[in-house]
C-alpha positions as CSV (number, residue, x, y, z in Angstrom):
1,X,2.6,-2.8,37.9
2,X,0.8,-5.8,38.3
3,X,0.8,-8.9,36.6
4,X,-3.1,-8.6,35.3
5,X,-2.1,-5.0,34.0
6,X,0.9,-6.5,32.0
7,X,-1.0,-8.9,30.7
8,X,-3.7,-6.6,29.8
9,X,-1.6,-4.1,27.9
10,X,0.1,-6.9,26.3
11,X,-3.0,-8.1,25.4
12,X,-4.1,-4.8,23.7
13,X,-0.6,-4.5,22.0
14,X,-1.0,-7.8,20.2
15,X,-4.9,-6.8,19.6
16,X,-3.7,-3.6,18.1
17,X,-1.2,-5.6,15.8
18,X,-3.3,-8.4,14.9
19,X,-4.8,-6.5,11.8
20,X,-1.5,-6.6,9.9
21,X,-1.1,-10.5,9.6
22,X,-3.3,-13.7,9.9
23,X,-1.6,-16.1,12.5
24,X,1.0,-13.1,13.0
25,X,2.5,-13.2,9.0
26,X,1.8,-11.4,6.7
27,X,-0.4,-12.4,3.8
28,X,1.7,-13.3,0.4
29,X,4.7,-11.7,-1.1
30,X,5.8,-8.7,-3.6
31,X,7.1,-8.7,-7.2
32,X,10.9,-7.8,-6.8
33,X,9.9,-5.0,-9.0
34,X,7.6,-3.5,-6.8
35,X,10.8,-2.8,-3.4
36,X,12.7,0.0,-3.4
37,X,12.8,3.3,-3.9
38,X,10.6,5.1,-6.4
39,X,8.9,8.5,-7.7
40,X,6.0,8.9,-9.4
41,X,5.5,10.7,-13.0
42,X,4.0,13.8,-10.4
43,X,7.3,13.9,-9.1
44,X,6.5,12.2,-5.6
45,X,8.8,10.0,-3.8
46,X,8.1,6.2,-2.3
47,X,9.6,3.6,-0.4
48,X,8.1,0.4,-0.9
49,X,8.9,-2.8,1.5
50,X,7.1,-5.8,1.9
51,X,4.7,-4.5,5.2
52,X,5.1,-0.7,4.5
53,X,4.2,1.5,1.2
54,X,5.6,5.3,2.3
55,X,4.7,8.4,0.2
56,X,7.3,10.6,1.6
57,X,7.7,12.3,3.7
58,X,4.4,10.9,5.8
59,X,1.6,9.2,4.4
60,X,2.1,5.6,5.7
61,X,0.4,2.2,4.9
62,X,0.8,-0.5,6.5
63,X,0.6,-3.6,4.4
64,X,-1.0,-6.6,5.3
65,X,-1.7,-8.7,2.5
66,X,-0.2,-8.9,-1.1
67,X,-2.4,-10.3,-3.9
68,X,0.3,-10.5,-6.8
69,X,-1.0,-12.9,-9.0
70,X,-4.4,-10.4,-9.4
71,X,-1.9,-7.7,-8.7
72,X,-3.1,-5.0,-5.6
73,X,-2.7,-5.1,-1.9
74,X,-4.6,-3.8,1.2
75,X,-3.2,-2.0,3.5
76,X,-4.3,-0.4,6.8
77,X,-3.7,3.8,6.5
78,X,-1.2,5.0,9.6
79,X,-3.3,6.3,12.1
80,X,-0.9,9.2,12.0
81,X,-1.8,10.1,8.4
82,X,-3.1,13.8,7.8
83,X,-6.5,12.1,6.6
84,X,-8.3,8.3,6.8
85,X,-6.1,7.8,9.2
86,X,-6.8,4.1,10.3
87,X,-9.0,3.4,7.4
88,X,-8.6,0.7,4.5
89,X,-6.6,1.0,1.4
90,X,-6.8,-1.0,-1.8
91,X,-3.3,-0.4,-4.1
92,X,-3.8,-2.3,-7.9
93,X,-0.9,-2.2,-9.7
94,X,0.3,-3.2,-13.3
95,X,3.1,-3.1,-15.3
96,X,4.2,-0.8,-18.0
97,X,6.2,-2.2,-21.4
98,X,7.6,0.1,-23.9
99,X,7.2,3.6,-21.5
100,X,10.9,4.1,-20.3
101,X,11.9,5.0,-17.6
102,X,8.3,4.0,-15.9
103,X,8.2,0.4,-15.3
104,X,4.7,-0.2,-13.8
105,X,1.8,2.2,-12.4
106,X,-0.6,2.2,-9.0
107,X,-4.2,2.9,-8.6
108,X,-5.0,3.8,-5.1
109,X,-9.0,2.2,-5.5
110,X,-9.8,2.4,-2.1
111,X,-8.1,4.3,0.3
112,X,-10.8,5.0,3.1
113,X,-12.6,2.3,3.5
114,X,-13.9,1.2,6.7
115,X,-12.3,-2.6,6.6
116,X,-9.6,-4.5,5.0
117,X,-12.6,-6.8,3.2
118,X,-14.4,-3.3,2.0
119,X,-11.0,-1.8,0.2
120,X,-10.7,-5.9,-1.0
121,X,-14.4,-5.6,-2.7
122,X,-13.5,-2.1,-4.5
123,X,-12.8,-2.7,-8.2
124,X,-12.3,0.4,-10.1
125,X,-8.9,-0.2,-11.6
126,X,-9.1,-1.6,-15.5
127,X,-5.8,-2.1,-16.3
128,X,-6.5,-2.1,-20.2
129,X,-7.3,1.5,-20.1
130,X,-4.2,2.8,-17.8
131,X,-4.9,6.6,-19.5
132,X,-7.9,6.6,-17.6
133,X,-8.1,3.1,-15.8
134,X,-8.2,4.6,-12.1
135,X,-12.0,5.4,-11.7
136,X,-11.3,7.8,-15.0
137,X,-7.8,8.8,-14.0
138,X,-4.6,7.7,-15.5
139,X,-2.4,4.7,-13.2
140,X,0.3,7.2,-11.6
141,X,3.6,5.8,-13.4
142,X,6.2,4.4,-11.2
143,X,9.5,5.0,-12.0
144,X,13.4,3.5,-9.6
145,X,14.2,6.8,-7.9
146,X,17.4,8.6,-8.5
147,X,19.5,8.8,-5.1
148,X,18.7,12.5,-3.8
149,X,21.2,15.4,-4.9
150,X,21.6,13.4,-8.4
């Protein structure tokens, strides 16, 4: 292989990577309560790390900037994914007092959108409302998961 042909596909690699960070980091950091392993009150499971959100077994997002203090992220859908594959997502989040064992809820309020700054602009979650506070659906509560055969 050449050198111009390395370059070039080394080139494209880093292109292809580029949309998970600014200046190759990514963008802010998670609440602690937000890592881990979870499921959901429809019985779905989730690993959460700082660059990846995971609804087993394959719907991937990868994370490329956290917004705590205003509490959502954007994430960029695996291209892999059964559907929106390589398309925007826009997670808002808030946390749950009172409701054990759910200790916070998600609203997925974008998750096709056709750049990270479209999901960004999408505000449908109201967090006051979380009965019907995802575009007139409930938050889906999150809850630590049990390890499996428990």
């Amino acid at each position: 292989m050449s050198r111009s042909a390395l370059v070039l596909i080394l080139a494209m690699a880093f292109a292809a990577c580029a949309h998970r960070s600014v200046g190759g980091r990514l963008q802010g950091t998670p609440e602690a309560a937000l890592v881990g392993e979870f499921e959901d009150d429809y019985g779905n499971r989730f690993t959460i790390t700082d660059s990846e959100w995971l609804q087993q077994p394959n719907r991937r997002y990868h994370i490329v900037s956290w917004h705590s203090d205003a509490q959502y992220l954007i994430a960029q859908n695996d291209p892999a994914n059964a559907s929106e594959g390589g398309r925007w997502t826009r997670i808002d989040w808030m946390r749950f007092t009172g409701m054990p064992p759910y200790d916070w809820g998600f609203c997925l309020s974008a998750y096709a959108a056709t750049s990270a700054a479209a999901a960004e602009s999408v505000q449908v979650a109201q967090r006051a409302t979380p009965r019907t506070g995802c575009n007139g659906h409930p938050f889906s509560r999150m809850k630590r998961a049990m390890p499996k055969g428990n």
